[in-house]
N, C-alpha and C positions, 0 to 999 in steps of 0.2 A: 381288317381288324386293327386297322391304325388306330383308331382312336380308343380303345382297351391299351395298349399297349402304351400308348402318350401317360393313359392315368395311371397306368404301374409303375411308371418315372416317375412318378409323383408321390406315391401313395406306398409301395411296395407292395408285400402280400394283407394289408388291411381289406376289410370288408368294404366292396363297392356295390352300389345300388345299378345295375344294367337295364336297359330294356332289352328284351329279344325277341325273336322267334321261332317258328316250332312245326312242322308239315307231317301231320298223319296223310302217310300216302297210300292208296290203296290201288292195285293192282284189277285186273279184269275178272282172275279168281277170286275177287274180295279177299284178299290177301294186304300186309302192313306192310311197308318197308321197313324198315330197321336198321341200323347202323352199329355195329364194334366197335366204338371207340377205343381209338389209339392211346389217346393220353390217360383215362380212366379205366380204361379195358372194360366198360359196363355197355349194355344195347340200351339206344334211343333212336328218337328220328330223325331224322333232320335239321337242323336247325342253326342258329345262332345270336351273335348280337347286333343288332341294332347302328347303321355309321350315321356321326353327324349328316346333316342336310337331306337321308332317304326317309323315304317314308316305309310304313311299318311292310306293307306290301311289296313294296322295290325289296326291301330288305331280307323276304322270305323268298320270292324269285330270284335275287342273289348268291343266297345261302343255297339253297337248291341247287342251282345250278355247279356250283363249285363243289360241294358235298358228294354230290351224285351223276351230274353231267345229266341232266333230265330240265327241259324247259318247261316250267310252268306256267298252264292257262289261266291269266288272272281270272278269265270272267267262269270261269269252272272252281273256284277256290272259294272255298267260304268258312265265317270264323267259326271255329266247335270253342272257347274259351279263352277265358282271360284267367289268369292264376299269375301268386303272390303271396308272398308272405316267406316263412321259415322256412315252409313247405319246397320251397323254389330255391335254396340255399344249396350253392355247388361249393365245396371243399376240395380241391382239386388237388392231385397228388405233388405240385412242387408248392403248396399250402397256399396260395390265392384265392379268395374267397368271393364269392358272388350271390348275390341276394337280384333273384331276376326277377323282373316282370313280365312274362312270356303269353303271346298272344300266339295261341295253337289255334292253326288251321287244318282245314280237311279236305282231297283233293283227290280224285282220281286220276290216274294213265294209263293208256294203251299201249306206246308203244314206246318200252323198255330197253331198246336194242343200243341206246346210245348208256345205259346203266355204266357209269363205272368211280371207283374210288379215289379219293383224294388223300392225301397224306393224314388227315383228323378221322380216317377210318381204316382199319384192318380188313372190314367187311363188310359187304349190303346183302342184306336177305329176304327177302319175300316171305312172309310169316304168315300159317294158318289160324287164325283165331284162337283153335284150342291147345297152339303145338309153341307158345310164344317161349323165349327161355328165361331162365328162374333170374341171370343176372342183368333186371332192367335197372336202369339208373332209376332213384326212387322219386325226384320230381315228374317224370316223365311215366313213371310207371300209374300216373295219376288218370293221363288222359288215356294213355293204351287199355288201362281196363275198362276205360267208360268205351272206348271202342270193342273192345274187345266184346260187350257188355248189348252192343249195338244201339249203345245210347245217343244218338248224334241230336240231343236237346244242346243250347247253347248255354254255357257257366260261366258265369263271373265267380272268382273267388280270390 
């Protein structure tokens, strides 16, 4: 997260344009991961921003892996969307603002046993489609209902 943090030297809490990304991960129950975030205390999945020189992919195997301590199999990963705009605008509680462009992807795992947290999470939970909780972050709760929804068509938006 070096390079977020290089442009907040710079810029302070004005609005930065990000690129990131995003993992609907689904379990063997067909079940969501989920995440408590720590700094916004809101559920999402996975994800993050984007570092210089990686690519979008590296950077979603990355974030994964550091989020959750779960390796992901590239060639088992595929895009569920592209999303942008206002819709994607985080306001974050020390007021740093982020207008993302977030490439969500969609991934299944078996074998969950290496699960565990990282300091950007209070908690991971395995989610049953009908039982999700009320406080999703609201860019994020974009793609959880198209899963939830069991829409797994691909969206640009």
């Amino acid at each position: 997260m070096t390079y977020i943090k290089d442009i907040r030297k710079l810029v302070g809490h004005q609005k930065i344009l990000s690129v990131a990304c995003a993992a609907i991960i689904e379990n063997d129950q067909q079940q969501i991961l989920l995440q408590l975030r720590s700094d916004t205390k809101d559920w999402g999945v996975p994800g993050g921003n984007m570092e210089l020189s990686e690519t979008i992919l590296q950077a979603l195997i990355r974030e994964v892996k550091e989020e959750t301590n779960l390796q992901l199999d590239s060639k088992n990963t595929k895009l569920f969307g592209i999303y942008s705009g206002d819709k994607c605008l985080t306001i974050y509680p020390n007021l740093d603002e982020v207008q993302y462009v977030i490439f969500v992807f969609y991934t299944k795992v078996t074998d969950t046993t290496k699960l565990s947290i990282c300091p950007e999470s209070e908690k991971l939970v395995f989610f049953e489609r009908n039982n999700l909780p009320t406080n999703l972050k609201d860019s994020d709760s974009i793609w959880i209902n198209k899963w939830q929804k069991q829409d797994f068509s691909f969206e640009l938006d």
